[in-house]
C-alpha positions as a Markdown table, in Angstrom:
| # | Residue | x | y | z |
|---|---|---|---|---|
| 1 | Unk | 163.1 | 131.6 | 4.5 |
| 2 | Unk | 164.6 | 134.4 | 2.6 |
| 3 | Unk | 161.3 | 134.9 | 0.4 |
| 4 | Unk | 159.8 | 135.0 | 3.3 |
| 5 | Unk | 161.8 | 137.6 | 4.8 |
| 6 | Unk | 161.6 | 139.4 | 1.5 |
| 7 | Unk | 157.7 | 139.4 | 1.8 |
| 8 | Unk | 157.5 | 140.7 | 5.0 |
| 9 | Unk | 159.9 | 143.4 | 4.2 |
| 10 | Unk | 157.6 | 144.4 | 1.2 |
| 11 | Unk | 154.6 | 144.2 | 3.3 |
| 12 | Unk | 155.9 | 146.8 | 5.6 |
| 13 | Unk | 157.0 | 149.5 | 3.0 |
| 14 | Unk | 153.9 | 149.1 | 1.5 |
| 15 | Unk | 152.8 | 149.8 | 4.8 |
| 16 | Unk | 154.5 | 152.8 | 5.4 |
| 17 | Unk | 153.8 | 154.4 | 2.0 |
| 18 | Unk | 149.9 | 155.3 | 2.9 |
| 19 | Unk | 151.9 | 156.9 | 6.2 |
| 20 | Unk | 153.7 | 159.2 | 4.2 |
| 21 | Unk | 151.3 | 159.7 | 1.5 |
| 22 | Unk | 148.9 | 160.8 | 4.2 |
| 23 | Unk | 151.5 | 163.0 | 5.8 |
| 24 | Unk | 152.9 | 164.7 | 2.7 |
| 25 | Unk | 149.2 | 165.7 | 2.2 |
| 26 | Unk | 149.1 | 167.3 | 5.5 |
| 27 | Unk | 152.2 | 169.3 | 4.8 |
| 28 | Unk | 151.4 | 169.8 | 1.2 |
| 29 | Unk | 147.9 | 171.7 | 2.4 |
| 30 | Unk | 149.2 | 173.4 | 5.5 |
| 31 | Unk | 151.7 | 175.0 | 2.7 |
| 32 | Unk | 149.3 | 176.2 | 0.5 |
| 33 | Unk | 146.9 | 177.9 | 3.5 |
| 34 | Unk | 150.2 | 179.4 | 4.4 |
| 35 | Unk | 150.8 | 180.6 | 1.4 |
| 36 | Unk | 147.1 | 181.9 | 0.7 |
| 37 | Unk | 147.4 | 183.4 | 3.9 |
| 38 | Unk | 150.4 | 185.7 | 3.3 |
| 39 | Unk | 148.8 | 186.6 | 0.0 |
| 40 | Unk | 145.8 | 187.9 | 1.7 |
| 41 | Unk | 147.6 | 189.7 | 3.9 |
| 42 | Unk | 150.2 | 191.4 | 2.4 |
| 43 | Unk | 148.8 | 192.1 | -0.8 |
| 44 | Unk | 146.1 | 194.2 | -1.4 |
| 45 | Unk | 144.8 | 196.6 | -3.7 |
| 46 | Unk | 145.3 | 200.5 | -3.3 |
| 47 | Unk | 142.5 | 200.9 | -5.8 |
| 48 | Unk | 140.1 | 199.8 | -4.0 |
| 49 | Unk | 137.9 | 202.0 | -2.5 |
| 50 | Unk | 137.7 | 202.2 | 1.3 |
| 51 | Unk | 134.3 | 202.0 | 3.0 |
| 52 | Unk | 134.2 | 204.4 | 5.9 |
| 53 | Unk | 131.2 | 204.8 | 8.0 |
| 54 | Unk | 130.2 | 207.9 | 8.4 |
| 55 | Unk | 130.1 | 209.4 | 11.6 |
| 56 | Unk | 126.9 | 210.1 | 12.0 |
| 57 | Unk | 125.7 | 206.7 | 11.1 |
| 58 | Unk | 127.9 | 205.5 | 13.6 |
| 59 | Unk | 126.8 | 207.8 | 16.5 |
| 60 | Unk | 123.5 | 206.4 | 15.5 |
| 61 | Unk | 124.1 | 203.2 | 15.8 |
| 62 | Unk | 126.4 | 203.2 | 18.8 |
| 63 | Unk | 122.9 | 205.0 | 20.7 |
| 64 | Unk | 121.0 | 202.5 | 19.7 |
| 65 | Unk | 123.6 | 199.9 | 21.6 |
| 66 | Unk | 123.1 | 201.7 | 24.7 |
| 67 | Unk | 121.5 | 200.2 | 27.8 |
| 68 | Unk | 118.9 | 202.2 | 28.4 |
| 69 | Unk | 117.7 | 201.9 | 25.0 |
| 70 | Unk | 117.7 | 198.6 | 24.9 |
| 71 | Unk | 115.8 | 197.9 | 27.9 |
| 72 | Unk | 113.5 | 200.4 | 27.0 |
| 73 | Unk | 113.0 | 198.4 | 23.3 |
| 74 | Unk | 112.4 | 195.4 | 25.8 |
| 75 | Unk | 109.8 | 196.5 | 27.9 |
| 76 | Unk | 108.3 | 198.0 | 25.2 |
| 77 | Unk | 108.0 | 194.3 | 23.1 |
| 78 | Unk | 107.2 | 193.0 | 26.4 |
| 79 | Unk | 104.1 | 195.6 | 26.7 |
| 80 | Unk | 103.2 | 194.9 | 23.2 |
| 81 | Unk | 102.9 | 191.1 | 23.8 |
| 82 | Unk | 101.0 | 191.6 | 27.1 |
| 83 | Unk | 98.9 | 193.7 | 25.6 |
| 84 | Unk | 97.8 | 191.7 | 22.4 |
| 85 | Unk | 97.6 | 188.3 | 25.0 |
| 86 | Unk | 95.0 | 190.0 | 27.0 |
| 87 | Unk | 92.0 | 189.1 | 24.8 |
| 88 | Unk | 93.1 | 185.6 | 24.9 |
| 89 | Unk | 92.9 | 185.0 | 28.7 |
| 90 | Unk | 91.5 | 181.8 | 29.7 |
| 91 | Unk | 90.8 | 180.7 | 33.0 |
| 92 | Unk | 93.7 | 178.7 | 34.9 |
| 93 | Unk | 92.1 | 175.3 | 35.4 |
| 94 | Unk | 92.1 | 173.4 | 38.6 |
| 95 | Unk | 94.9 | 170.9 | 39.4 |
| 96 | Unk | 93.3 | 167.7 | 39.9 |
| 97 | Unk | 94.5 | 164.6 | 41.7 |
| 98 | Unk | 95.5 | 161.5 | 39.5 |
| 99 | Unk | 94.2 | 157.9 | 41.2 |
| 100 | Unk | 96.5 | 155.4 | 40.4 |
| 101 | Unk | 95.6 | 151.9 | 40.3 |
| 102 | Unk | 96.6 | 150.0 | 44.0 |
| 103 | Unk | 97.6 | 146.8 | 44.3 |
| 104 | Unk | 94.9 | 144.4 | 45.7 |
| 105 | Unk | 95.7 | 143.8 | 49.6 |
């Protein structure tokens, strides 16, 4: 009886080890993103260059972003398409009733 007792009791911490291996993991990689996350953010390079738009370009490209201009880009593809479609008008075909087989009376 106490081998078997002993058994069991090695069965169940062998049990638990893939627990705490899997665990340990999980805490081992959440550390490191951690980390790699601090070190992104706080330290940076002041030799780097920074890239500024300038303002120009972006007045540009914030009138292009307007409403009007896009609706007007819209209708204008929409015009386009209509327009090269209109050679390839066919006429619309007539609906016509399907007979389905009726069971004999």
């Amino acid at each position: 009886m106490w081998n078997l007792l002993h058994e069991t009791d090695s069965a169940v911490a062998t049990a638990r080890r893939p627990r705490w291996l899997c665990a340990g993991a999980l805490v081992l990689a959440g550390g490191f993103f951690l980390l790699g996350f601090l070190f992104g953010w706080f330290i940076k390079s002041s030799s780097e260059a920074t890239n500024i738009t300038p303002k120009h370009n972006m007045k540009a490209f914030l009138d292009e972003l307007k409403a009007e201009n896009i609706k007007n880009f819209a209708l204008v593809a929409q015009a386009g398409v209509q327009w090269r479609d209109l050679g390839k008008l066919q006429p619309v075909s007539q609906i016509q009733a399907i007979l389905l087989p009726q069971p004999p009376e």
